[in-house]
Z-matrix of the N, CA and C atoms (Angstrom, degrees):
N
C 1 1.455
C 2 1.518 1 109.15
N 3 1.347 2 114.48 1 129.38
C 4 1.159 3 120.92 2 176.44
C 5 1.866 4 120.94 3 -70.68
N 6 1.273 5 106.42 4 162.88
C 7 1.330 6 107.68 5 -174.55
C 8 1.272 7 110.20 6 -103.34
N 9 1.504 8 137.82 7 136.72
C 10 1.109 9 119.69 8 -175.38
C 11 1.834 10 114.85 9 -97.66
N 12 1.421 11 113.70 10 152.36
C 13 1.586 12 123.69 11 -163.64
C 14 1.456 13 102.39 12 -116.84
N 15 1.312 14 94.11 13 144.94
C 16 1.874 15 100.98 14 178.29
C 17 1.173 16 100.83 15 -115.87
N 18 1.133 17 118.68 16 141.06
C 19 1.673 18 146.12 17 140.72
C 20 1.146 19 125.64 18 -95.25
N 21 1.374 20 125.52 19 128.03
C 22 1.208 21 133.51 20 -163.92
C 23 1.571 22 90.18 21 -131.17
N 24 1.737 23 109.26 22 138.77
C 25 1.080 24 117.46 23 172.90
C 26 1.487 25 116.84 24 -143.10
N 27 1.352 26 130.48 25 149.86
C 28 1.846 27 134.71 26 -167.81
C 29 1.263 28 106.99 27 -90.25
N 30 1.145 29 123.11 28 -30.04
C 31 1.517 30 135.50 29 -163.41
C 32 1.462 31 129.23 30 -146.30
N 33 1.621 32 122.29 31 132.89
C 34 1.573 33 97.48 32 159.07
C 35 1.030 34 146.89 33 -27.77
N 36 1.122 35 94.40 34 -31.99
C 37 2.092 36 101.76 35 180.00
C 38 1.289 37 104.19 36 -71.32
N 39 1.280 38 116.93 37 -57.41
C 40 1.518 39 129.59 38 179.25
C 41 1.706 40 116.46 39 -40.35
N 42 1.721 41 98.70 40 -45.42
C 43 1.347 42 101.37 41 -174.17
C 44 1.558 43 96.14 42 -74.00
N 45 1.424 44 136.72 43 -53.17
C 46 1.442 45 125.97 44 175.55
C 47 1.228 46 119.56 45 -46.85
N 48 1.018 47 114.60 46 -50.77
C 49 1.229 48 105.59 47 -168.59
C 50 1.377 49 130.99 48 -75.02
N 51 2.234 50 110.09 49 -6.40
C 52 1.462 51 98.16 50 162.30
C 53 1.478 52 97.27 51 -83.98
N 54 1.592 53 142.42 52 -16.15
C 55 1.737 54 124.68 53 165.07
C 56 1.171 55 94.61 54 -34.46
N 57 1.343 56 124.93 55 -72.13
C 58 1.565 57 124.65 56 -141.20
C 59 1.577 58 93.55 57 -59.78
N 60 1.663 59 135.43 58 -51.94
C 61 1.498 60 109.79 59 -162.80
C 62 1.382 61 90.27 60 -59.30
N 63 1.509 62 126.58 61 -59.87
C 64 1.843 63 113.19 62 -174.73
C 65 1.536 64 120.89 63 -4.78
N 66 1.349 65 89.69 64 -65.71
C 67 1.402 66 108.39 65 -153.85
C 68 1.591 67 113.52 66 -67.98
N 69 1.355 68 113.42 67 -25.12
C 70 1.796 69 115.70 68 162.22
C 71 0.972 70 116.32 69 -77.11
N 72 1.966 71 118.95 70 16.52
C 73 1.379 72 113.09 71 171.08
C 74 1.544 73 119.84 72 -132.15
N 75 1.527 74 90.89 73 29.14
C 76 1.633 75 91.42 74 -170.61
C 77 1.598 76 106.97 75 -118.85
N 78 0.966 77 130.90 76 153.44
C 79 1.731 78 146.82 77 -160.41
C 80 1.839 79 97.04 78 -105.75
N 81 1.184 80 119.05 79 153.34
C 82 1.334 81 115.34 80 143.97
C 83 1.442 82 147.78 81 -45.70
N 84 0.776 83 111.85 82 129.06
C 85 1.912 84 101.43 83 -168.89
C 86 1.540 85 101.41 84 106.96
N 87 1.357 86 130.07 85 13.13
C 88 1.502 87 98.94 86 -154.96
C 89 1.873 88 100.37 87 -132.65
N 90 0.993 89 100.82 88 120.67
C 91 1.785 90 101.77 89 -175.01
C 92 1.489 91 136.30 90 -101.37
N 93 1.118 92 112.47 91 131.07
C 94 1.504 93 111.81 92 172.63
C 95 1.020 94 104.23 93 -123.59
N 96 1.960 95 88.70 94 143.96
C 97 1.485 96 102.55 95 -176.10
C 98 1.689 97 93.30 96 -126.62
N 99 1.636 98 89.30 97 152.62
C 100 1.535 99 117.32 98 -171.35
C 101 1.454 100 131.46 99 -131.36
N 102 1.710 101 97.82 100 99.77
C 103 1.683 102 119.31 101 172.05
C 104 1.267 103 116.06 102 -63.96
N 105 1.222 104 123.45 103 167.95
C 106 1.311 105 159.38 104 -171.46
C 107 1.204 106 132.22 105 82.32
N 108 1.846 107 106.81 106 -176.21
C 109 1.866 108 106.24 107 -158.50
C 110 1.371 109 113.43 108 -57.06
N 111 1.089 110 131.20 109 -164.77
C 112 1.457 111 134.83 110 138.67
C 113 1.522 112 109.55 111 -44.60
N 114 1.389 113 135.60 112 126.43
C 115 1.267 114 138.97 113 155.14
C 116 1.607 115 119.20 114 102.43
N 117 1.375 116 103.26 115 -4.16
C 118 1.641 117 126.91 116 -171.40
C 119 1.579 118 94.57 117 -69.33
N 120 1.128 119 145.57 118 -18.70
C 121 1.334 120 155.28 119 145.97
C 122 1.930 121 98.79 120 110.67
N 123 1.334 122 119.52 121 62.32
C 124 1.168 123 155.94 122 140.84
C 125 1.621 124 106.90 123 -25.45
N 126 1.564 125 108.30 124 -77.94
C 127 1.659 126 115.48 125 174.73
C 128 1.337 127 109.46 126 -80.11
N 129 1.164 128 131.36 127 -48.89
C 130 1.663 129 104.13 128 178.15
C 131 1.598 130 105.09 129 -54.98
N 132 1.266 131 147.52 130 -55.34
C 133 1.203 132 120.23 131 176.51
C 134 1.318 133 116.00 132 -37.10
N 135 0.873 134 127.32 133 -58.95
C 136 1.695 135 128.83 134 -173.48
C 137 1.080 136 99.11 135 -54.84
N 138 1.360 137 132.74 136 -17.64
C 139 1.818 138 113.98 137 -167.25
C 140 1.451 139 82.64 138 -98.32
N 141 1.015 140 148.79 139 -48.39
C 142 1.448 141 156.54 140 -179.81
C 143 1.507 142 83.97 141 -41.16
N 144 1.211 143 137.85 142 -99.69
C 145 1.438 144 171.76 143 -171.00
C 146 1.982 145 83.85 144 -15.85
N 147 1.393 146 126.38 145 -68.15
C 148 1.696 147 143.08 146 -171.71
C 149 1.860 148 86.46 147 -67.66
N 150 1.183 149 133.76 148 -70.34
C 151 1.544 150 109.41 149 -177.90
C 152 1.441 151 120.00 150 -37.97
N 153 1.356 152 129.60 151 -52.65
C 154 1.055 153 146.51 152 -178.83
C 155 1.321 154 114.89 153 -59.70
N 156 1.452 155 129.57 154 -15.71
C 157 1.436 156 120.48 155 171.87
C 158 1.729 157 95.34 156 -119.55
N 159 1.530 158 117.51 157 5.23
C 160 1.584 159 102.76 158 153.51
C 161 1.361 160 84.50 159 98.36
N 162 1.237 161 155.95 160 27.34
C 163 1.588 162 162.79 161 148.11
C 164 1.902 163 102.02 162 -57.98
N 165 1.044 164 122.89 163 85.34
C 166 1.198 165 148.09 164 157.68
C 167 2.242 166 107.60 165 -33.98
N 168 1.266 167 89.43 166 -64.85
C 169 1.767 168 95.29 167 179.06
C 170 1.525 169 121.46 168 -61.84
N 171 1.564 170 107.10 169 163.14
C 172 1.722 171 99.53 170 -171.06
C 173 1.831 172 101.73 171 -83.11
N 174 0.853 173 101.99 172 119.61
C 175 1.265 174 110.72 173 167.75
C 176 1.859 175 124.32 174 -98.90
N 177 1.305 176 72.20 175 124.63
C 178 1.873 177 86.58 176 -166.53
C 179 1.962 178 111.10 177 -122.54
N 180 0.818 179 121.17 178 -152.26
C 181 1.713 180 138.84 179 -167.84
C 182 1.220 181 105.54 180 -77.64
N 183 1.639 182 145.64 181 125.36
C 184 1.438 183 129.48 182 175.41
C 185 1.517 184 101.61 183 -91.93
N 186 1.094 185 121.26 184 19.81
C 187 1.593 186 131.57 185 -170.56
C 188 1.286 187 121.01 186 -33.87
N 189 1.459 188 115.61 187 -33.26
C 190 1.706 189 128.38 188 169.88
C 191 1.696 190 119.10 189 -110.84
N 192 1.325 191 89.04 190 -0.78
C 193 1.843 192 88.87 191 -178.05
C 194 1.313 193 109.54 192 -111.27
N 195 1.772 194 114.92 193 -22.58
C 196 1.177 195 118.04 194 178.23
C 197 1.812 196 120.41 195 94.84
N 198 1.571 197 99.12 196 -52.18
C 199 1.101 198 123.53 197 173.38
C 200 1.700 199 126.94 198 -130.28
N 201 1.397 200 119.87 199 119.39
C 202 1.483 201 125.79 200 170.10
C 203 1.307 202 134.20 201 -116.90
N 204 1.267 203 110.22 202 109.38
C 205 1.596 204 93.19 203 -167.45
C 206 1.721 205 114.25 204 -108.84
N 207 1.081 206 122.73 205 154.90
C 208 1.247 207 130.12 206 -176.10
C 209 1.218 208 123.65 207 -139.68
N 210 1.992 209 137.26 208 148.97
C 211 1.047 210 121.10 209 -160.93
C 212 1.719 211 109.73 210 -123.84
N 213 0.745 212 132.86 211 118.06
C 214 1.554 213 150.18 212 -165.52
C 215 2.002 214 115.54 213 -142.64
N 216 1.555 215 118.82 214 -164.37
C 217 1.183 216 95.86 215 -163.19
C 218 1.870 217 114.78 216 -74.49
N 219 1.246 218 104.62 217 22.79
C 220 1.592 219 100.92 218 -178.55
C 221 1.949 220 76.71 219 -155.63
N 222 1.128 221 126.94 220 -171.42
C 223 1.566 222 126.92 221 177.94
C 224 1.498 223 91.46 222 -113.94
N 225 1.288 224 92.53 223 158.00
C 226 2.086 225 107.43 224 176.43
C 227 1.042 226 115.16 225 -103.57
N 228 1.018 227 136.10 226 140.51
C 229 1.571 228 161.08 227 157.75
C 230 1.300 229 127.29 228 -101.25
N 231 1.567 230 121.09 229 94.46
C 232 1.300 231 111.90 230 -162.89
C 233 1.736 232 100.45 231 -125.79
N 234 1.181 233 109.47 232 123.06
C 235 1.112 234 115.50 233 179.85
C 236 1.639 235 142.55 234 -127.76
N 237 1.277 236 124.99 235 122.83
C 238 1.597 237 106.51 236 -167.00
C 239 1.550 238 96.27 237 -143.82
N 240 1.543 239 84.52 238 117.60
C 241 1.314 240 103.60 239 -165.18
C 242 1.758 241 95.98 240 -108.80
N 243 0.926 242 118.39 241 67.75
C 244 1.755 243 129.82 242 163.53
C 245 1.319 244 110.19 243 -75.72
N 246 1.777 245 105.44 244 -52.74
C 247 1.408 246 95.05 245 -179.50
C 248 1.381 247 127.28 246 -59.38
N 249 1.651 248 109.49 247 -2.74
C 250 1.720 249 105.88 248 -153.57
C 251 1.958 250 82.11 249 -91.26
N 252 0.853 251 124.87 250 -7.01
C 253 1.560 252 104.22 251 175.41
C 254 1.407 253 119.77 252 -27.70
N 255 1.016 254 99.98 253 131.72
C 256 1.569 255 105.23 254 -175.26
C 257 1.566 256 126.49 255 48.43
N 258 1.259 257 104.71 256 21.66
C 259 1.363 258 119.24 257 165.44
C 260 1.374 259 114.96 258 -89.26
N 261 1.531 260 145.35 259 137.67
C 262 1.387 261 139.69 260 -168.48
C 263 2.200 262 75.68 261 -120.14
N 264 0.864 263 139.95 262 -0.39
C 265 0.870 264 118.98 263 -177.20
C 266 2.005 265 119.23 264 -77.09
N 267 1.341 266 112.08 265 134.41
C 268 1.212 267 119.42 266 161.87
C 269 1.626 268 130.38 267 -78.18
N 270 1.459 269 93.64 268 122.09
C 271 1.955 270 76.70 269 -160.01
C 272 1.860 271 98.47 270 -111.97
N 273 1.272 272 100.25 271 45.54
C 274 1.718 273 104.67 272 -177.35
C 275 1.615 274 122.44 273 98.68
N 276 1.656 275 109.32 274 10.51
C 277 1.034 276 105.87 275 -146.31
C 278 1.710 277 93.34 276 -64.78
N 279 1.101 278 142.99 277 -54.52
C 280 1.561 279 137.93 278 178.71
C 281 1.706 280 98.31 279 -11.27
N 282 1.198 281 116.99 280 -81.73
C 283 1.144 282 102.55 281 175.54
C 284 1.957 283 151.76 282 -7.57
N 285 1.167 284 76.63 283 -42.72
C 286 1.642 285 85.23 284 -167.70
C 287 2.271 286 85.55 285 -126.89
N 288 1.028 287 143.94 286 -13.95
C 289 1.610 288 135.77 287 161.25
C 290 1.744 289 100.04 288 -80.92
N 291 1.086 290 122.27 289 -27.70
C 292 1.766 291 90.95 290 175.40
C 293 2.065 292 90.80 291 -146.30
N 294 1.502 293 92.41 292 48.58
C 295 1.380 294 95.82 293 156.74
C 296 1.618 295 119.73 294 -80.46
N 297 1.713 296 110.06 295 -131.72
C 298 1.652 297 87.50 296 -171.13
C 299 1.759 298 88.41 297 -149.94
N 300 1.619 299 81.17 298 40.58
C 301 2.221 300 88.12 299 173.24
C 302 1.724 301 74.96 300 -128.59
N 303 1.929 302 88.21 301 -175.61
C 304 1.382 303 107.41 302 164.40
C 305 1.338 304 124.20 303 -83.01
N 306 1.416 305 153.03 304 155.41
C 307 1.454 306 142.55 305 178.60
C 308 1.284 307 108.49 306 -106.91
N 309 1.272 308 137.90 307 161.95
C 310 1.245 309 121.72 308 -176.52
C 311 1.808 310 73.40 309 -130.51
N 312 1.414 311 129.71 310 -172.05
C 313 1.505 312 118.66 311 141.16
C 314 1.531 313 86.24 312 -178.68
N 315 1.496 314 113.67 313 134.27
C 316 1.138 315 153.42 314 -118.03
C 317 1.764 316 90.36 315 -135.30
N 318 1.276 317 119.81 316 100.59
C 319 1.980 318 114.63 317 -169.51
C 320 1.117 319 105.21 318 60.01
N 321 0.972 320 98.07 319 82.17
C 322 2.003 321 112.34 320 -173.94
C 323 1.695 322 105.78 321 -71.93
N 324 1.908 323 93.49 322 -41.07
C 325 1.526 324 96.08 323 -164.63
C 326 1.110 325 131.46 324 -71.63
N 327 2.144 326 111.66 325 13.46
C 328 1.048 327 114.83 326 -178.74
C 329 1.688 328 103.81 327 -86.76
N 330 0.927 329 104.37 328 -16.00
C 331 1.804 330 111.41 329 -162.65
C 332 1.501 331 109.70 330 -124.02
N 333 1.652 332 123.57 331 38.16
C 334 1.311 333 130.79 332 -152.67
C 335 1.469 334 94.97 333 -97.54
N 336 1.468 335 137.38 334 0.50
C 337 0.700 336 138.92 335 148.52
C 338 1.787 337 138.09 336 -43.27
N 339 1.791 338 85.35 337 -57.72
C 340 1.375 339 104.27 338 -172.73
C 341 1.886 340 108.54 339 -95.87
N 342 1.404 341 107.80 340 17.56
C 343 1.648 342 109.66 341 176.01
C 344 1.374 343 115.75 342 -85.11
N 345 1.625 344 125.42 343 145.40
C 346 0.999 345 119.82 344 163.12
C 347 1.694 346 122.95 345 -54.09
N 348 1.472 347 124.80 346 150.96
C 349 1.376 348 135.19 347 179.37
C 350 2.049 349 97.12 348 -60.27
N 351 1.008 350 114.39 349 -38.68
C 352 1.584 351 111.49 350 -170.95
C 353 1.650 352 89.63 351 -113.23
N 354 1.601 353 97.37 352 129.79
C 355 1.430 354 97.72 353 169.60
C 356 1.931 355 84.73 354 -164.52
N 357 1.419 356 98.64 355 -172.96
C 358 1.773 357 103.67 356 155.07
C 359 1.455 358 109.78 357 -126.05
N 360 1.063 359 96.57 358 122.88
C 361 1.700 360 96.84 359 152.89
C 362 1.397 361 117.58 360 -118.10
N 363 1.387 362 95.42 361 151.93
C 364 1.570 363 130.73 362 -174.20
C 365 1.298 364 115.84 363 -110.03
N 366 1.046 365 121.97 364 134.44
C 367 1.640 366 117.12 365 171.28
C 368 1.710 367 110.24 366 -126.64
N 369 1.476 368 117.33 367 90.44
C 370 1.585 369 105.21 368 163.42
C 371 0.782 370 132.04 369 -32.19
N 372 1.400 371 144.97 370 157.99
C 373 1.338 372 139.76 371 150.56
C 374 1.578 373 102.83 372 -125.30
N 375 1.373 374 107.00 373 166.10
C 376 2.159 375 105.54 374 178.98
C 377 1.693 376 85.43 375 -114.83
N 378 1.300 377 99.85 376 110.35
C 379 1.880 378 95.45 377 163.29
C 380 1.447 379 92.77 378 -94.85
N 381 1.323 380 154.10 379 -102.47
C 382 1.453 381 142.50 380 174.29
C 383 1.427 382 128.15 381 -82.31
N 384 1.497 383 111.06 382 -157.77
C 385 1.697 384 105.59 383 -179.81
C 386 1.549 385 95.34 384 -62.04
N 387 1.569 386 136.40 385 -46.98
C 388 1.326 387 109.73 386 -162.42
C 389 1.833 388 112.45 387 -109.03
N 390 1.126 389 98.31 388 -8.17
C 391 1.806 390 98.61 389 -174.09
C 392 1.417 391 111.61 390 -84.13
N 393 1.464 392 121.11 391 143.76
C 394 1.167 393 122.38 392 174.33
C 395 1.599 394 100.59 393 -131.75
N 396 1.182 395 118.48 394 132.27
C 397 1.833 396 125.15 395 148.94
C 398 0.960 397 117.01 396 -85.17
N 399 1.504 398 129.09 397 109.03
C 400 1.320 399 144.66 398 147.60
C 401 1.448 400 117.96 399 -61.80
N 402 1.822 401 127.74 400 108.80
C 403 1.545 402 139.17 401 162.04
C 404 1.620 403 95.00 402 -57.55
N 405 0.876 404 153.03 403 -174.54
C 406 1.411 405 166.39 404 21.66
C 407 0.908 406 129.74 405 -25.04
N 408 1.679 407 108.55 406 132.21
C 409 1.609 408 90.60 407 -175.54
C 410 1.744 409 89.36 408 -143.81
N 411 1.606 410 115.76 409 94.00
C 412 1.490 411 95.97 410 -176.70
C 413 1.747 412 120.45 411 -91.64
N 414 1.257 413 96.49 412 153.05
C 415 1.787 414 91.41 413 -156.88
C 416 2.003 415 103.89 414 -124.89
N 417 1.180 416 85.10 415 79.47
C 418 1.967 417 109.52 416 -176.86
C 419 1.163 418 106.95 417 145.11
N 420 1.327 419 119.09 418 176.17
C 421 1.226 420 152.73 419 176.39
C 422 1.029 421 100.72 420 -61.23
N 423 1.393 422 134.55 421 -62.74
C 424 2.029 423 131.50 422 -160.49
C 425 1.602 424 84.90 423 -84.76
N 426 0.795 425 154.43 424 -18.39
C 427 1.770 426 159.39 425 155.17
C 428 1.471 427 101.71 426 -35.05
N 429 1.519 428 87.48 427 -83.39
C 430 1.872 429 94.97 428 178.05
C 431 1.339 430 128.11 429 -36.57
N 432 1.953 431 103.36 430 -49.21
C 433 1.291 432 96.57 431 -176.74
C 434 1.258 433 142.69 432 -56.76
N 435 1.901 434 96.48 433 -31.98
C 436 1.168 435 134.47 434 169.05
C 437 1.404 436 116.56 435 -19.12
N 438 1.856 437 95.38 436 -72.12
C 439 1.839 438 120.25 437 179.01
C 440 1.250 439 110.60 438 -73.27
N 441 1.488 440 135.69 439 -20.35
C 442 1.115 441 126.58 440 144.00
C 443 1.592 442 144.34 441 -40.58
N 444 1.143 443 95.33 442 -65.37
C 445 1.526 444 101.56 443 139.72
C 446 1.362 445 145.60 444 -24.09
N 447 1.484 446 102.18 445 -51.14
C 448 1.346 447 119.86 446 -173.68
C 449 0.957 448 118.00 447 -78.75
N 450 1.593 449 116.92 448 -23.01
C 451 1.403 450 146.66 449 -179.24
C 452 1.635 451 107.18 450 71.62
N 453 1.943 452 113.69 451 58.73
C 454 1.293 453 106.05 452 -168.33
C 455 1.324 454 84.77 453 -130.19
């Protein structure tokens, strides 16, 4: 069982910009999923997360589409499946969790069914207007190495 790691960050930038080291370390196939409230800064990671694999477009909330994809040095997968609460429905997810971009997915625990066994999750938290605590919790081996790396 893995141990879980905090990141603490002062600023948006701060919080993007540890996505962005992430994100020059992640392979295809490989997913993170992303907790917290409304405003816990959910999408700026992800925009952090889309710089970091070279995603050129504004990347924002898939909040009504469900699904966004974008193409950079691996393709993006951004997903927030809030609405699927209490939905048992599968809306392709195979596709885009062991496709051959990164996944991001946004209330994971609605669809915890259909997640891969190795992924990372993160859980924001809002300590004030600018601080955020990042949980980590990486779940495999290429997980670990990941935060190893990162030196977290």
């Amino acid at each position: 069982m893995s141990q879980k790691r905090i990141v603490t960050t002062h600023s948006p930038e701060e919080t993007q910009q540890f996505a962005k080291r992430l994100a020059t370390l992640l392979q295809a196939g490989d997913v993170i999923t992303l907790e917290g409230d409304l405003g816990a800064g959910k999408t700026t990671f992800s925009k952090g997360l889309a710089k970091g694999l070279g995603v050129t477009r504004t990347v924002n909330s898939p909040t009504f589409t469900i699904v966004k994809e974008y193409e950079g040095r691996l393709p993006l997968y951004h997903l927030d499946v809030y609405r699927l609460e209490d939905s048992e429905e599968d809306i392709g997810f195979d596709e885009y969790l062991h496709g051959d971009g990164v996944t991001i997915v946004e209330w994971a625990q609605f669809i915890e069914a259909f997640l891969p066994d190795e992924r990372l999750n993160i859980d924001i938290r809002y300590e004030d207007n600018t601080k955020r605590c990042m949980e980590i919790h990486p779940k495999g081996e290429h997980f670990e190495r990941i935060c190893e790396e990162l030196k977290i």
